[in-house]
N, C-alpha and C positions, 0 to 999 in steps of 0.2 A: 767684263762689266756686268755679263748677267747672270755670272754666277756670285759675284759681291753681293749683289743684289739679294740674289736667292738668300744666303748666307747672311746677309743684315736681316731680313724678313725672321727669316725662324732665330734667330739671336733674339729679337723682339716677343716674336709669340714665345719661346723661352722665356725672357723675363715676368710677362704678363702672366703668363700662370705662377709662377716662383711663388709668386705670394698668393698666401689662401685670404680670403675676407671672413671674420667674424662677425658675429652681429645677433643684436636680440634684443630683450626687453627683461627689467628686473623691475618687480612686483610684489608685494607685503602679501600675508593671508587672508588680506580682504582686496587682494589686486587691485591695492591701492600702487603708482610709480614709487618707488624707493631714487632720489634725486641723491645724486654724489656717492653713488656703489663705489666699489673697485671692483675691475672685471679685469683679469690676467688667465696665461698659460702657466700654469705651476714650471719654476723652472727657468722663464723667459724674462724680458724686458717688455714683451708685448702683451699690451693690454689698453685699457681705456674707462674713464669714469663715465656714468651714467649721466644725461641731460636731466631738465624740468620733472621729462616727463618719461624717466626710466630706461630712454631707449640709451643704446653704443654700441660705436662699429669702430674693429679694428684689424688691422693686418697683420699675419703671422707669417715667417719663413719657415715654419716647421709643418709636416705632415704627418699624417697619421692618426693615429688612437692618442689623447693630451687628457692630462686633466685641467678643466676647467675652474678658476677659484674665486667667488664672489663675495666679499664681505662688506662691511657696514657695520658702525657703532648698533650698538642694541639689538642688534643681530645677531642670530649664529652663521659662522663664515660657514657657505656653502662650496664643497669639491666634489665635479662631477665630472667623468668620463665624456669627452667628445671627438668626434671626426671632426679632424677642422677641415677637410673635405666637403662635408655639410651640414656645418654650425650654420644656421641665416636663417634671421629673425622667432631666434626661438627665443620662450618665455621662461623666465629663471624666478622661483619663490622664494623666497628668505623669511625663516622663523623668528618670532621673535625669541630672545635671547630671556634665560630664565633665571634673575643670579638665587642661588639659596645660599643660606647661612647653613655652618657648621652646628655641630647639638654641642651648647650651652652649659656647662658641668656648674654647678653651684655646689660649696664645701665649705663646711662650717671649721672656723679656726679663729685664729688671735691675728689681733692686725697691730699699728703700731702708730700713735697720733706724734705728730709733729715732722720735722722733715729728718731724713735719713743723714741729713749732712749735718747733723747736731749729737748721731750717736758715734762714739767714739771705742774704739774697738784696741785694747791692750794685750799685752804678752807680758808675764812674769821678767823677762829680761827687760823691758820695759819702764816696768816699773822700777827697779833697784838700779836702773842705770840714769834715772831723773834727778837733776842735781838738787839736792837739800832734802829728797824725801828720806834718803836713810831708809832703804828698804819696806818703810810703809806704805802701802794701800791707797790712803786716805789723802795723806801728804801730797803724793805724784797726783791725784788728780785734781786738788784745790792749784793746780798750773795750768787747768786746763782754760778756754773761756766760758763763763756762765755762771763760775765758781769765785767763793771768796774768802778770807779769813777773816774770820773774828773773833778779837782779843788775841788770847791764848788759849782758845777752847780745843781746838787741833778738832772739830769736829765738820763734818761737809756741810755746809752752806750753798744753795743754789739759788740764786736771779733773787735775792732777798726773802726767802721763804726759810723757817725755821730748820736745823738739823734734824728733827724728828719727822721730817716731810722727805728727806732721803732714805728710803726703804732699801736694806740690803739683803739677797735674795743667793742663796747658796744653793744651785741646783735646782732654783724655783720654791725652795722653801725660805719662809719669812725669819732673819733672825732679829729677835727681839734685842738683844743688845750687842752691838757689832763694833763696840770699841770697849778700850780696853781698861784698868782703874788709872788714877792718877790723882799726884798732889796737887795741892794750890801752885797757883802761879806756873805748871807744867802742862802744857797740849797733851791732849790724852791721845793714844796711838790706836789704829786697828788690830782686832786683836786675831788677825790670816795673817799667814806669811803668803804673800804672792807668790812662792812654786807651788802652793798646795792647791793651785788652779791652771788650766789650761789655756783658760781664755777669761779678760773680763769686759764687759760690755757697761758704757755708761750712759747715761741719754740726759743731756741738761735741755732738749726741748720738747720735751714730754715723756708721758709715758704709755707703757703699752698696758693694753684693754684686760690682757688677763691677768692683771694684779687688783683692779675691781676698785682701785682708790684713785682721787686725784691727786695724787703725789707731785712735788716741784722737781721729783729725776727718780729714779731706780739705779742704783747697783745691782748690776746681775753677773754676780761669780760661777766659772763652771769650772767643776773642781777636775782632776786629771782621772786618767782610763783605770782601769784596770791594771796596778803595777805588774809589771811583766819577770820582776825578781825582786830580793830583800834588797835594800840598798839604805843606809844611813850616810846621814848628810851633816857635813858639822858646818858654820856659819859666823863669820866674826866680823860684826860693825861697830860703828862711831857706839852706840846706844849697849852695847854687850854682847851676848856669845848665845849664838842658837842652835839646838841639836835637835834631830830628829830622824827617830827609824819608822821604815816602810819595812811591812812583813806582806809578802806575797798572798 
């Protein structure tokens, strides 16, 4: 019975030390309380939020050299080295937190007025594969929305503004006449074959700033790279027969 005893006794004072007590006080740079810290052991589950009035105590099962981790909104989280052997009632300061912005690049360039989901982006197979255009330009995109025909003019028409308010623009240069002749009573055609570009770009809700006009749309043609060999193309539609050689 009195060696149970003994044996219960030091089983207790065993437990009793097992755990170590933290504790202290968290304070601003003007040791003002910092209320609702977070105070933990890096590592652990053990830890505890600060009161009113900065102070928190808590228990840890671990020994030794820990880092200690304090943080707080607008603060910079502070990590410090302690014995939790003899952490009690020490004072812990927290920085205020300093956000800076990144450096600001400002660059002069061309921007583009109305929304993006009004410019319309083509490919040459595109175009000659639109039903009724018959391989023209002009044709395929009077199908698009914002576009319309009138009469028999065969000419682009946008949101009811004139044909001469559709500027067409080859490589960013202006061509002054971009279709092609024609008799009475026949739509006059574009006078590009759509593979002699790579890309075409249409915009029926505005236009972009470095064309310097208020325009009702832009065509903007961009013609193909640098041929990479001689190659001749021959060409047979509803409207007649097209031929054309590239020389390197």
């Amino acid at each position: 019975m009195k060696a149970f005893c003994t044996l219960t006794f030091l089983l207790i004072a065993y437990i009793s030390t097992a755990q170590q007590t933290i504790s202290g006080t968290v304070v601003d740079e003007k040791n003002k309380p910092v209320a609702g810290a977070n105070v933990f052991i890096d590592g652990t589950y053990d830890g505890a939020s600060t009161d009113e009035k900065g102070n928190f105590s808590f228990q840890t099962t671990v020994f030794g050299n820990q880092t200690l981790v304090v943080s707080f909104l607008t603060f910079e989280t502070l990590k410090l080295a302690i014995d939790t052997n003899n952490c009690k009632d020490k004072t812990f300061k927290l920085k205020e937190s300093v956000n800076t912005l990144d450096a600001v690049i400002i660059t002069a360039g061309t921007f583009s007025a109305g929304e993006k989901s009004r410019v319309s982006v083509l490919k040459p197979l595109d175009i000659v594969t639109t039903a009724g255009s018959a391989g023209n330009i002009i044709a395929a995109l009077q199908t698009l929305p914002g576009t319309q025909n009138v009469g028999e003019d065969g000419r682009l028409f946008v949101r009811g503004g004139e044909a001469d308010e559709t500027q067409t623009f080859v490589d960013g240069i202006r061509v002054a006449q971009p279709y092609g002749a024609s008799t009475n009573n026949l739509p006059t055609r574009g006078r590009f074959s759509p593979f002699l570009f790579s890309g075409i770009s249409f915009s029926t809700g505005g236009y972009s700033a470095e064309y310097g006009e208020a325009l009702s749309s832009v065509l903007l043609l961009n013609t193909q790279d640098e041929p990479d060999q001689n190659k001749t193309d021959i060409s047979l539609m509803t409207v007649g027969l097209g031929f054309s050689n590239t020389q390197k």
